[in-house]
Backbone bond lengths (Angstrom), bond angles and torsions (degrees), N, CA, C in turn:
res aa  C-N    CA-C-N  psi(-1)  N-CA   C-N-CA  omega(-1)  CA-C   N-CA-C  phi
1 X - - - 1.461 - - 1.538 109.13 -
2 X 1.532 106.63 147.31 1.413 98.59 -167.60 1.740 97.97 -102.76
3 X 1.415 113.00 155.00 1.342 116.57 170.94 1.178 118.16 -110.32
4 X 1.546 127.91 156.20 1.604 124.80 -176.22 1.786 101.96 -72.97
5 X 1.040 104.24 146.39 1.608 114.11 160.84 1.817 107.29 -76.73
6 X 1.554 120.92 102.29 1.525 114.30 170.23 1.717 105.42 -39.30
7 X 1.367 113.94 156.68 1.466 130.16 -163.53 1.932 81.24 -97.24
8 X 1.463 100.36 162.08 1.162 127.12 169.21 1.340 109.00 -53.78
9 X 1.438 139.77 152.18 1.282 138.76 166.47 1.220 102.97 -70.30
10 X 1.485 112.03 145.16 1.759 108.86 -178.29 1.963 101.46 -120.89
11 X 1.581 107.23 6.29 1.403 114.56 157.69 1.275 146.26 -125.61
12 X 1.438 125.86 125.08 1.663 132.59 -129.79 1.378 90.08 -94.57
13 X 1.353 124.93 167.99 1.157 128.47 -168.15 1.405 99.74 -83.82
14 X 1.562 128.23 160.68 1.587 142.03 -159.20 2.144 82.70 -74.03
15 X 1.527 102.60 164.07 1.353 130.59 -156.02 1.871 99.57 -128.12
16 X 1.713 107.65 91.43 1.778 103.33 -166.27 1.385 102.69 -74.09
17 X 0.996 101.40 116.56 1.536 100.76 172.55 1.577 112.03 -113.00
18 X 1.523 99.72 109.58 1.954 101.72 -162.68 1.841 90.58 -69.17
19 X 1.865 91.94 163.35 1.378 113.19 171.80 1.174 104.15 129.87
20 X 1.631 129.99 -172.50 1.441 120.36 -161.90 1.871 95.18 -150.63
21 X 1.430 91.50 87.54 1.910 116.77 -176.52 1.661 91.84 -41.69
22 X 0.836 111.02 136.25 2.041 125.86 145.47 1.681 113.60 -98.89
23 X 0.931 110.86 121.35 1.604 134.73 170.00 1.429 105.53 -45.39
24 X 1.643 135.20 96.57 1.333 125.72 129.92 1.240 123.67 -0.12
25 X 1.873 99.51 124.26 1.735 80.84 154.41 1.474 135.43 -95.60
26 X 1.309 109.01 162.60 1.361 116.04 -154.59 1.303 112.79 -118.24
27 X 1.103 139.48 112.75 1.821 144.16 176.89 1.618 107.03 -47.03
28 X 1.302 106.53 113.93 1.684 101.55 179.92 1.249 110.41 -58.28
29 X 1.679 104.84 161.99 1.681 112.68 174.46 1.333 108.43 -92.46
30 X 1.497 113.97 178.48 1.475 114.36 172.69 1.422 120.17 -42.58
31 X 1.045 131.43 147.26 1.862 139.17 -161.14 1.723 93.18 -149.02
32 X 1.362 95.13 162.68 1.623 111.53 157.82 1.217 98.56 -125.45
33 X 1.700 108.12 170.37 1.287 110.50 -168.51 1.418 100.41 -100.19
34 X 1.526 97.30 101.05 1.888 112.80 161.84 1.687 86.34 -150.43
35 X 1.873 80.48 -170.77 1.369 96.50 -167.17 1.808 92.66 -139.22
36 X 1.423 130.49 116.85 1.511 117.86 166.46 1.365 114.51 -111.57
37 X 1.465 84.47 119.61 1.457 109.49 -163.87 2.184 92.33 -89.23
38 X 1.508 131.97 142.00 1.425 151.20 -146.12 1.566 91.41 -135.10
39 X 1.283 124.21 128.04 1.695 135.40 140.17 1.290 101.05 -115.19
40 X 1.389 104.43 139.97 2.020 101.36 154.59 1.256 102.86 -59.64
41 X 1.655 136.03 -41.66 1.334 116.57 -137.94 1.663 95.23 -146.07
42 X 1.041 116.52 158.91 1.940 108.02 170.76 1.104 126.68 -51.18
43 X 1.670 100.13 -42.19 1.354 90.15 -166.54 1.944 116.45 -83.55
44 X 0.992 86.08 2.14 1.543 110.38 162.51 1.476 126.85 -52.93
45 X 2.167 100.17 -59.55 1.315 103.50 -179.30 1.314 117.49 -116.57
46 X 1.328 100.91 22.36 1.546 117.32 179.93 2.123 118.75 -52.78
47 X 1.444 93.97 -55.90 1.452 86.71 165.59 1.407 134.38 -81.73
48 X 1.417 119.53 32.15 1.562 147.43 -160.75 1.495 99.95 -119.05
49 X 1.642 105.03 -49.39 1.512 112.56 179.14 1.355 99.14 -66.62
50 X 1.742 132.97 -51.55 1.090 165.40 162.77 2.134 95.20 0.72
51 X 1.399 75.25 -66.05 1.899 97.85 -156.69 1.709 92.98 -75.68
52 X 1.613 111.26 -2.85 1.836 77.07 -169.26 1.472 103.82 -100.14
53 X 1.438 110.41 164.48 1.225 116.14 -164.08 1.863 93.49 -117.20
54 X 1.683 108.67 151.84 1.757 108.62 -164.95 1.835 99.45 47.93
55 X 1.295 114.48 63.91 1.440 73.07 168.82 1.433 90.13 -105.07
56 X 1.984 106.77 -179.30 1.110 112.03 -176.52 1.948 99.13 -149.87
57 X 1.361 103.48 140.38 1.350 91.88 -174.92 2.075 111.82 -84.21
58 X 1.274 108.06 171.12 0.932 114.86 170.63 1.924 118.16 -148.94
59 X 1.630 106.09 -156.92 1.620 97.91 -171.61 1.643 86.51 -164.94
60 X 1.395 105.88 128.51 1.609 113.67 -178.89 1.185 91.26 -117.26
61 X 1.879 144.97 95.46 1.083 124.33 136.53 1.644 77.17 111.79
62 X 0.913 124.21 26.65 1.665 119.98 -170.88 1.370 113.87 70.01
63 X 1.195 131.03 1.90 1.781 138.76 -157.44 1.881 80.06 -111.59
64 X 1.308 105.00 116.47 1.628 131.92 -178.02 1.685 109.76 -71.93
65 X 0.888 129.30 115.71 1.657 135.62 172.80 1.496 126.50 -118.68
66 X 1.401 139.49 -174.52 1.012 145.93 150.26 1.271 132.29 -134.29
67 X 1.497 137.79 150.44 0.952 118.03 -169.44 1.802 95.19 -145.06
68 X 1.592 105.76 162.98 1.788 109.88 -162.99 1.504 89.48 176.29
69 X 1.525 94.95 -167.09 1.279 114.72 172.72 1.989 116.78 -133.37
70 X 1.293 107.11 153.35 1.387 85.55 -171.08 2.071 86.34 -135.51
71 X 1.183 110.67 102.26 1.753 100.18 -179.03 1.726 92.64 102.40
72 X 1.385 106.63 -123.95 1.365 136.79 -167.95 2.015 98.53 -107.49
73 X 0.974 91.67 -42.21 1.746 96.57 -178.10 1.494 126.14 -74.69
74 X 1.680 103.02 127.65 1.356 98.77 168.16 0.991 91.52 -92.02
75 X 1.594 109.14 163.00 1.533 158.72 -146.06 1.308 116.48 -148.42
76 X 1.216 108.77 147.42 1.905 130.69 -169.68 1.268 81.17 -156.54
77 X 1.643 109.23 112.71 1.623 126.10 157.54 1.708 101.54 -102.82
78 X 1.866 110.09 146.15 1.394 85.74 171.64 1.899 69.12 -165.98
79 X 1.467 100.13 155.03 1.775 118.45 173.05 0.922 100.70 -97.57
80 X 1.790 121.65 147.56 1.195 101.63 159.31 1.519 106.10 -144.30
81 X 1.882 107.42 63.77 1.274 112.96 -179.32 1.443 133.28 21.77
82 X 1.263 115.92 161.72 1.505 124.56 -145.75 1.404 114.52 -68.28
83 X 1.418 127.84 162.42 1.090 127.66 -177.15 1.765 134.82 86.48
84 X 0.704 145.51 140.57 1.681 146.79 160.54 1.351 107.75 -4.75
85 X 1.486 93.24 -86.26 1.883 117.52 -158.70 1.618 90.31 -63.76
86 X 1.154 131.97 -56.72 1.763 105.81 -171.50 1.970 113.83 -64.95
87 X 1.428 108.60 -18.20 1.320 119.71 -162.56 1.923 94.26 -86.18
88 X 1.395 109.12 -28.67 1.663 112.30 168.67 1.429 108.77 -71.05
89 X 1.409 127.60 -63.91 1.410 141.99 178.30 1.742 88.78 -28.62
90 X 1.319 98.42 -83.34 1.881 97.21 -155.87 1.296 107.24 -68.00
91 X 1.185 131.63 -22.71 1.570 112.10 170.23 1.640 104.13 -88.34
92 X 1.029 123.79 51.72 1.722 106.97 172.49 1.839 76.86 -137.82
93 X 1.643 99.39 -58.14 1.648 76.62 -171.61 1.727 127.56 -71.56
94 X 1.257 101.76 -7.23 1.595 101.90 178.30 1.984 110.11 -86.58
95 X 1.469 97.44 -21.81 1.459 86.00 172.32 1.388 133.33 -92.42
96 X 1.918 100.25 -13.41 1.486 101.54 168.88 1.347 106.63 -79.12
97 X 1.486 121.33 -19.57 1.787 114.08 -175.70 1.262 123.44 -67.56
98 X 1.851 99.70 -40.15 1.547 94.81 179.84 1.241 127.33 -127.50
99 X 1.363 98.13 11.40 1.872 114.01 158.09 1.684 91.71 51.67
100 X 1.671 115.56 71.23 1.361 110.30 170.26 1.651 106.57 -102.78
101 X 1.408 118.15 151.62 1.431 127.79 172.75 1.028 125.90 -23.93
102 X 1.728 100.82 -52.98 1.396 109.63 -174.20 1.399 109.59 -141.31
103 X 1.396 107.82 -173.09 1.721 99.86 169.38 1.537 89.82 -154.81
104 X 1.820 105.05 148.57 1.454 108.89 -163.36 1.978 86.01 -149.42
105 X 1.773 96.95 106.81 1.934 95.23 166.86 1.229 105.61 -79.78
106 X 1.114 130.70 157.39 0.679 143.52 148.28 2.077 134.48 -127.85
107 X 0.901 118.93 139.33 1.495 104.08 -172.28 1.933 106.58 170.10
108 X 1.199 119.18 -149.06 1.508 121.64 -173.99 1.687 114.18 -104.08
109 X 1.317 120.10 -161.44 0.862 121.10 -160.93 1.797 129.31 -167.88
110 X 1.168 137.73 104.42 1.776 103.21 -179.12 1.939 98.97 -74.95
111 X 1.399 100.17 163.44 1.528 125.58 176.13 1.327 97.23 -87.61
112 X 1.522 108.09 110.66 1.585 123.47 169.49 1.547 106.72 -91.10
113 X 1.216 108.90 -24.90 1.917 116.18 -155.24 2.124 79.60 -108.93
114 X 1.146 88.11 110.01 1.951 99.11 172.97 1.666 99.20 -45.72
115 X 1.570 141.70 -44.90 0.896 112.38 -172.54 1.765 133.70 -101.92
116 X 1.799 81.41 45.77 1.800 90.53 174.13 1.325 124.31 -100.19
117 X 0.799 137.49 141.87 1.646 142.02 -152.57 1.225 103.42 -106.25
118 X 1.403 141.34 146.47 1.276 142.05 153.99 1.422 112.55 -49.09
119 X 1.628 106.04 106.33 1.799 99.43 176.64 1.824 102.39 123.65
120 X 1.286 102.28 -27.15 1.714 111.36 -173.79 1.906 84.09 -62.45
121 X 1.842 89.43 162.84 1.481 107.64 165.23 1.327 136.47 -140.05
122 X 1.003 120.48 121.32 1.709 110.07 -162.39 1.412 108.05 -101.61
123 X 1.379 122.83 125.68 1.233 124.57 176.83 1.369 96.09 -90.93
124 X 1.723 116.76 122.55 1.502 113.62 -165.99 1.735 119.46 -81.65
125 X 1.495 108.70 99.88 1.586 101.95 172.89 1.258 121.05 -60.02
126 X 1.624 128.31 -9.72 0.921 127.65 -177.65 2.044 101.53 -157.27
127 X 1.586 114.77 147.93 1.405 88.14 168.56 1.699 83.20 -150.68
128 X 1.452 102.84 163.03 1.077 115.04 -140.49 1.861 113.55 -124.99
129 X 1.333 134.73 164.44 1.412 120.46 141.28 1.586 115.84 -100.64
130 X 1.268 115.66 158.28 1.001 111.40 -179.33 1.661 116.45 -137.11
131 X 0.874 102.83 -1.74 1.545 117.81 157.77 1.801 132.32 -109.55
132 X 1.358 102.49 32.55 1.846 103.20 179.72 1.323 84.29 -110.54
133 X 1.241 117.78 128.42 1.497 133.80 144.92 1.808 108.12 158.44
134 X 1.308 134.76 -139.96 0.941 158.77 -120.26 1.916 99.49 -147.86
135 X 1.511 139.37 75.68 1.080 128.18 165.91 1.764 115.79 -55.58
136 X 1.197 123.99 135.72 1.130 127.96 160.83 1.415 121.59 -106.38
137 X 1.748 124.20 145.03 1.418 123.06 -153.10 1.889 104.03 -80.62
138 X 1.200 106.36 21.76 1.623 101.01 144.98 1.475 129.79 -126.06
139 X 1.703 102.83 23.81 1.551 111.33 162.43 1.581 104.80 98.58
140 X 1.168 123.98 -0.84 1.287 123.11 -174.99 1.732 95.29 -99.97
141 X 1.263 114.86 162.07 1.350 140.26 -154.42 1.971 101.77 -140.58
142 X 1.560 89.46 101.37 1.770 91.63 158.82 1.452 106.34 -94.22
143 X 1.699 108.79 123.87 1.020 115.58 -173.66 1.910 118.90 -82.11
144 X 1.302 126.65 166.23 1.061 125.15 179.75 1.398 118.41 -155.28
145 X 1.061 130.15 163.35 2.034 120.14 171.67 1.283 83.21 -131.70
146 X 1.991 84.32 132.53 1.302 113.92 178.89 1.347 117.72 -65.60
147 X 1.211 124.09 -178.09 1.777 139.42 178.06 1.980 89.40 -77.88
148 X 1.269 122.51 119.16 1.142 117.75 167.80 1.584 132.07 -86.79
149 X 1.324 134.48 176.39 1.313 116.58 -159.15 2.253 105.14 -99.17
150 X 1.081 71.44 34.68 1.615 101.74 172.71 1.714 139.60 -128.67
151 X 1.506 86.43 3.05 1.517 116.72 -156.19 1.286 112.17 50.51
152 X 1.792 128.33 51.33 0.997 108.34 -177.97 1.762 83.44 -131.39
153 X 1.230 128.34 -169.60 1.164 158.77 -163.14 2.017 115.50 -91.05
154 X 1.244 121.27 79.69 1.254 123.72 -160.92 1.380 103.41 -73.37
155 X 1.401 111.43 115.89 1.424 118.22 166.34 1.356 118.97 -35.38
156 X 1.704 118.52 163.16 1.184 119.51 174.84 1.913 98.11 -124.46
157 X 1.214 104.69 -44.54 1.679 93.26 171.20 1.735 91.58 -108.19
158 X 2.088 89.97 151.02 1.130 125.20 175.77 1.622 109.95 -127.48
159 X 1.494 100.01 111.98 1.686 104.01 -179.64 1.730 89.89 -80.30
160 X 1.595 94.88 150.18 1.496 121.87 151.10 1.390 118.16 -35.58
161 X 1.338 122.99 119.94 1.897 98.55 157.88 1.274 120.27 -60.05
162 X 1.752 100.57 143.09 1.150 107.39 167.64 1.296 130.42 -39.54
163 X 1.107 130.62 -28.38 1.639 134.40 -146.83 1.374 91.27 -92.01
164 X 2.235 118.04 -50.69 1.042 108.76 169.01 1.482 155.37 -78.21
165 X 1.640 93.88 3.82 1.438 122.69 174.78 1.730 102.89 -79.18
166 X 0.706 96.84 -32.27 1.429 92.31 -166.70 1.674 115.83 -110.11
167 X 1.668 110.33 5.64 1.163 123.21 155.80 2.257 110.16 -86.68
168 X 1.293 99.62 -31.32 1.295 115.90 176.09 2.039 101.22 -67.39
169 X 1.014 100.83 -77.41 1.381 102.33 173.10 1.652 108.78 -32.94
170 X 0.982 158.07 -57.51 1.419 165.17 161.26 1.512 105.62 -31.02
171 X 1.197 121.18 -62.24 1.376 128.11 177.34 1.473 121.21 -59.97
172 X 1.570 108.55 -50.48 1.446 109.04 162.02 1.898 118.87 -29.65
173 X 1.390 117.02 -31.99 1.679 122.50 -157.18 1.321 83.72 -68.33
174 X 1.539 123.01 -59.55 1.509 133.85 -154.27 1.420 131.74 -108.32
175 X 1.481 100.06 12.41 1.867 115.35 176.59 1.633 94.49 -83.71
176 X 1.319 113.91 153.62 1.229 146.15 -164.01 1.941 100.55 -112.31
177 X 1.243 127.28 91.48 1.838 90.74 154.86 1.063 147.79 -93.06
178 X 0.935 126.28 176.98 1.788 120.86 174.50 1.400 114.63 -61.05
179 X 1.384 131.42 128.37 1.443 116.79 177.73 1.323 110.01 -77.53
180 X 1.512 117.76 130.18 1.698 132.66 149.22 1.195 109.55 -35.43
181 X 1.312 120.09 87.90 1.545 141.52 175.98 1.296 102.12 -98.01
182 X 1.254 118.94 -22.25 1.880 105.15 -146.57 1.867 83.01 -105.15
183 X 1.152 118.53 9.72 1.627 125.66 -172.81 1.518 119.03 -117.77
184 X 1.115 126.00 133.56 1.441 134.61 166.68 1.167 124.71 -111.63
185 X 1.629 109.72 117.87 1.367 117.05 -24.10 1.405 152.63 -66.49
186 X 1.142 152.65 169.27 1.071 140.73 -169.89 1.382 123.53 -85.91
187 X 0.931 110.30 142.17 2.411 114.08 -168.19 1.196 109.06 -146.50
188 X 1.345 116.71 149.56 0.929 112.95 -157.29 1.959 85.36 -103.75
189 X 1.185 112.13 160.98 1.828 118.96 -160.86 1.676 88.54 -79.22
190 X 1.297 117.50 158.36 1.338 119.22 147.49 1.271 133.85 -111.29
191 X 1.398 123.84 166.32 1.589 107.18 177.48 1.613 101.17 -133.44
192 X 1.208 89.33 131.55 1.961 86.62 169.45 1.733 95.63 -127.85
193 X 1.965 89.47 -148.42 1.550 97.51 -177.33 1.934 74.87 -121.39
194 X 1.566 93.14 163.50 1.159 101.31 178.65 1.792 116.50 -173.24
195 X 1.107 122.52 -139.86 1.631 129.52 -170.74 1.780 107.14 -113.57
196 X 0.903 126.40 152.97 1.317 125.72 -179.93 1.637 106.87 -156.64
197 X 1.209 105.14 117.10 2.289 104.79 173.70 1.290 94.75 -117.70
198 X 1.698 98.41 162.32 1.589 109.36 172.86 1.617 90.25 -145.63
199 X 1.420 100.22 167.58 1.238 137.10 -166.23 0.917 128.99 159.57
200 X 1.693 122.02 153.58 1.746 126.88 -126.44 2.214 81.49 -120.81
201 X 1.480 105.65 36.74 1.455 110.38 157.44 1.308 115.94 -124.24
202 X 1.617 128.59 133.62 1.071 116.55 -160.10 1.746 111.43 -124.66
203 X 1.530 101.01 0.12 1.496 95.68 156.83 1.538 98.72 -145.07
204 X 1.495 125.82 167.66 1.566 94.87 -164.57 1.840 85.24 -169.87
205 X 1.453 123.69 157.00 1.351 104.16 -115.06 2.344 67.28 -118.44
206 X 1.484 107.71 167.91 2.129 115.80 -161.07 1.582 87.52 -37.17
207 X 1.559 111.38 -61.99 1.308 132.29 -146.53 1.796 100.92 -52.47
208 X 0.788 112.79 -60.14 1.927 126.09 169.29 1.984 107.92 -41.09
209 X 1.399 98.46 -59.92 1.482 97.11 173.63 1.147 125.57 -65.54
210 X 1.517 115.99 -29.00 1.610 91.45 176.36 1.759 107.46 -84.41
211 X 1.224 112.03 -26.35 1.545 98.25 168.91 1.488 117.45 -65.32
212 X 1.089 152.45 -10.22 1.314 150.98 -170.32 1.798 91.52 -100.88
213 X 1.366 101.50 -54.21 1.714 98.95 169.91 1.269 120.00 -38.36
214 X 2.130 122.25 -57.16 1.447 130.03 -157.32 1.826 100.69 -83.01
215 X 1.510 116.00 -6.06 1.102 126.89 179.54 1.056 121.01 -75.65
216 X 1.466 112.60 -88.33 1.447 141.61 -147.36 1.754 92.44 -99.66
217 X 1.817 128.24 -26.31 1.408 119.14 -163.22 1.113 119.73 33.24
218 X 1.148 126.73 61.72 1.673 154.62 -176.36 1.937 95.53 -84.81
219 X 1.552 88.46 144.91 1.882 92.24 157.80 1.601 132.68 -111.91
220 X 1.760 90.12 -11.24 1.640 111.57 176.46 1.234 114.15 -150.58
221 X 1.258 112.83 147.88 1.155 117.01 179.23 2.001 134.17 -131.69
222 X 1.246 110.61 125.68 1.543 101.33 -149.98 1.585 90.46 -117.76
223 X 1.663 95.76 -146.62 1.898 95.80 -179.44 1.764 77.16 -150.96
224 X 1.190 146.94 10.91 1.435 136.36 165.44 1.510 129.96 -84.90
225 X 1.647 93.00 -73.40 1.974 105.39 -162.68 1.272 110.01 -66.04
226 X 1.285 136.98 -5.73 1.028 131.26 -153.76 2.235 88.43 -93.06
227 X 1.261 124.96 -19.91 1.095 136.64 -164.01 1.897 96.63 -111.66
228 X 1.277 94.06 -19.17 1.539 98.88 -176.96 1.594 104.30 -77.87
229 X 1.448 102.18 -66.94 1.736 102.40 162.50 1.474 115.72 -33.29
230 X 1.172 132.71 -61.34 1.386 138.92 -157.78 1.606 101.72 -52.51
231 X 1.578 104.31 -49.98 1.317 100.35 -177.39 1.529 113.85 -64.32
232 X 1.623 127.51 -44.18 1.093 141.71 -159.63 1.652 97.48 -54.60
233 X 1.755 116.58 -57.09 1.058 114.16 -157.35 1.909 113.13 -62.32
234 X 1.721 94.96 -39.73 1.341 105.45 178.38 1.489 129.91 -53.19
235 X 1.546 95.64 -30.17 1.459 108.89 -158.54 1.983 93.74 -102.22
236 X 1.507 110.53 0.03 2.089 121.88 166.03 1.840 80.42 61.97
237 X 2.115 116.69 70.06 1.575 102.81 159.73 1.731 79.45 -135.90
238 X 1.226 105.89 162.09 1.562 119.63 -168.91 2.014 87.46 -72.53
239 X 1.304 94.63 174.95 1.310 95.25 -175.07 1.686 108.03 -159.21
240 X 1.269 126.11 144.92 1.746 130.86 -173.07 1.355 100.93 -163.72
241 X 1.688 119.25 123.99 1.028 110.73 152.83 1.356 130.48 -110.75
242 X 1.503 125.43 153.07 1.700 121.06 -162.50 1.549 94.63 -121.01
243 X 1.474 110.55 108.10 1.809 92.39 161.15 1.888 94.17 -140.20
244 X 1.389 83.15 168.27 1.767 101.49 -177.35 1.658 93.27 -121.10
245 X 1.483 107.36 159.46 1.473 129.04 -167.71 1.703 91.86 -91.44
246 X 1.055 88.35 123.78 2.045 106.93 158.73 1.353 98.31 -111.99
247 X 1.256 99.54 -133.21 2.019 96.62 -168.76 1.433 116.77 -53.67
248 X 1.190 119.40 166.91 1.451 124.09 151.45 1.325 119.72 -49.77
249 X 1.302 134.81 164.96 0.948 132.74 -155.59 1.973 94.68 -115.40
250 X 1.284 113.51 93.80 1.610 113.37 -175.94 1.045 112.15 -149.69
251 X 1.242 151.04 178.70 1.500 163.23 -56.38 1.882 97.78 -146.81
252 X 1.210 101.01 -49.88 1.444 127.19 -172.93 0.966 138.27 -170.23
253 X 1.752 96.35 78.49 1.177 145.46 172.90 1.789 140.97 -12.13
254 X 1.796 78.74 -37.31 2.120 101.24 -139.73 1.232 102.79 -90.39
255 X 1.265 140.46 11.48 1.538 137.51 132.90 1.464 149.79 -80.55
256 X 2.003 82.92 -36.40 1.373 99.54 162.54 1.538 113.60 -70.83
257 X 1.343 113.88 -37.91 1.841 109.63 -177.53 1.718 93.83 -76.17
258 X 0.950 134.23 -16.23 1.993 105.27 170.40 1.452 104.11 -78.55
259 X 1.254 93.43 -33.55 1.806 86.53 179.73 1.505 146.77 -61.90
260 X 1.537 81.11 -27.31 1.850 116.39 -168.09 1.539 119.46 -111.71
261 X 1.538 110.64 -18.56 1.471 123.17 -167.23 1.753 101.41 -86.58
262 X 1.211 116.63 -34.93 1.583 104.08 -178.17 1.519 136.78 -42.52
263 X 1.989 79.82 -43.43 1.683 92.51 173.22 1.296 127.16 -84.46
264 X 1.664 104.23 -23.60 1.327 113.86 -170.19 1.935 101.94 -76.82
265 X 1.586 116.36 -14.26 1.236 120.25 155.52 1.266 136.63 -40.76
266 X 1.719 94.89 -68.41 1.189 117.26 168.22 1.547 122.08 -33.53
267 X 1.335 105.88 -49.57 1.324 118.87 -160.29 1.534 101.28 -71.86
268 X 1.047 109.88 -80.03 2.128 125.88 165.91 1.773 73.55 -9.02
269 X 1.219 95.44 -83.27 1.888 97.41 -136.16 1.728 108.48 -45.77
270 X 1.554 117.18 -45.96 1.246 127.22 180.00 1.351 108.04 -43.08
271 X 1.722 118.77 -49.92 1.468 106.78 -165.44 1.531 110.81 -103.60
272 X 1.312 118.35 21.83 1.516 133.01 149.28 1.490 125.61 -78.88
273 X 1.558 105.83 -22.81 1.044 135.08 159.68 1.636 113.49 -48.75
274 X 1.330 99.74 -71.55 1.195 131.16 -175.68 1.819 111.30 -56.56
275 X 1.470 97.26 -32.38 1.138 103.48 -166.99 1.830 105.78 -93.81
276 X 1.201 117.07 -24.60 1.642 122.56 167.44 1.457 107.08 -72.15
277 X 1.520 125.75 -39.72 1.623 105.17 178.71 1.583 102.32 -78.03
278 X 1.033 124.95 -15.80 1.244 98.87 166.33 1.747 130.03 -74.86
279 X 1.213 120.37 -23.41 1.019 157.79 173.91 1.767 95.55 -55.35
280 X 0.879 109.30 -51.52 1.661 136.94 -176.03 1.307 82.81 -53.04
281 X 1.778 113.58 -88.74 1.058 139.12 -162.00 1.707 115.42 -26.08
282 X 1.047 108.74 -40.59 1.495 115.35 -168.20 1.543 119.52 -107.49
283 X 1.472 112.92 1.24 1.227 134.72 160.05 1.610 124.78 -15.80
């Protein structure tokens, strides 16, 4: 029996073009009116479930959620554990399911920018990747945007939408925080707008940080939104990320983040809170 000869490939391999792409903006697609609010972890979106009012649980695909109202806004809370690839998984299937307005992470953070405090909050004007490109064997990173699933060029920073930057900015005037009690001395947290990267490394060695620092000038640093955006922009859903500083951002991490992440929870979640009734508000 005779077999076909496969045809020549008629596509050339992708074209690296170093540098660090910014995401166009993009006209959202059709939405309903909710809001899905993202933790990596519970204890993340625990005071989110906290704030909703009727809520009622549910299960998309076996993937566990909640749903309520928080203000004027209904709400879709859902985790979607640590890392990139689970933080892509649940935001692709929770945003094609319920086609919400917007989407708002919320959760913790290490302190990349020396002057963030355990408990501070950055409403992200911009959030970022920080691991696509080219590592070099002294820890520095030539950056690049990948071949996208469009044949186009996948961003590496993703600004906030406007609509939600500047619903965040509003809320900042009139959020309340928890006072730094558990600290000597005690301060009260702050919240601005600021920089946010992610990447699927979770302690990472001076030489790496100050290049991700002289790079990207980030103020926090996670292993989620930065994959959360990616999807948001692709998939035309508004996008904001909320995190507060737990540990510093160093070598080996995993005591200081049990130690430091509870409050820096708290905080994220409270002024996400803060940040959906307003959201409400202007409805």
């Amino acid at each position: 029996m005779r077999t076909k000869t496969p045809p020549p490939l008629k596509n050339v391999p992708p074209v690296i073009i170093p540098g660090i792409p910014v995401a166009p903006r993009r006209s959202p697609g059709p939405s309903r009116d909710l809001t899905l609010v993202l933790g990596a972890l519970p204890q993340e979106s625990e005071l989110v479930h906290w704030a909703l009012s009727g809520r009622k649980a549910g299960r998309l695909l076996g993937f566990p959620y909640a749903t309520g109202r928080i203000g004027k806004r209904r709400v879709v809370v859902a985790d979607t554990g640590i890392g990139k690839t689970n933080a892509t998984m649940i935001t692709a299937l929770f945003v094609s399911h319920f086609k919400p307005r917007e989407v708002v992470m919320t959760g913790t953070a290490s302190r990349i920018n020396p002057a963030m405090r355990n408990g501070d909050v950055i409403a992200g004007a911009v959030t970022c990747n920080h691991d696509m490109g080219s590592l070099n064997a002294d820890c520095t990173m030539d950056y690049f945007g990948s071949e996208g699933p469009l044949r186009d060029t996948s961003p590496i920073v993703y600004p906030a939408a406007p609509r939600l930057l500047a619903a965040a900015r509003r809320a900042i005037r009139s959020h309340v925080t928890e006072m730094a009690s558990q600290h000597a001395p005690t301060y009260t947290p702050r919240v601005r707008v600021g920089r946010i990267t992610s990447g699927d490394v979770f302690g990472v060695p001076p030489r790496r940080i100050a290049d991700i620092r002289g790079k990207l000038r980030p103020d926090l640093k996670e292993m989620e939104s930065g994959s959360v955006a990616q999807v948001c922009w692709y998939l035309r859903t508004p996008f904001i990320c909320i995190r507060s500083g737990s540990n510093r951002t160093q070598h080996s991490p995993d005591n200081d983040y049990r130690k430091l992440s509870p409050f820096a929870s708290r905080q994220a979640a409270l002024f996400t809170v803060s940040l959906v009734r307003e959201l409400g508000a202007k409805a």
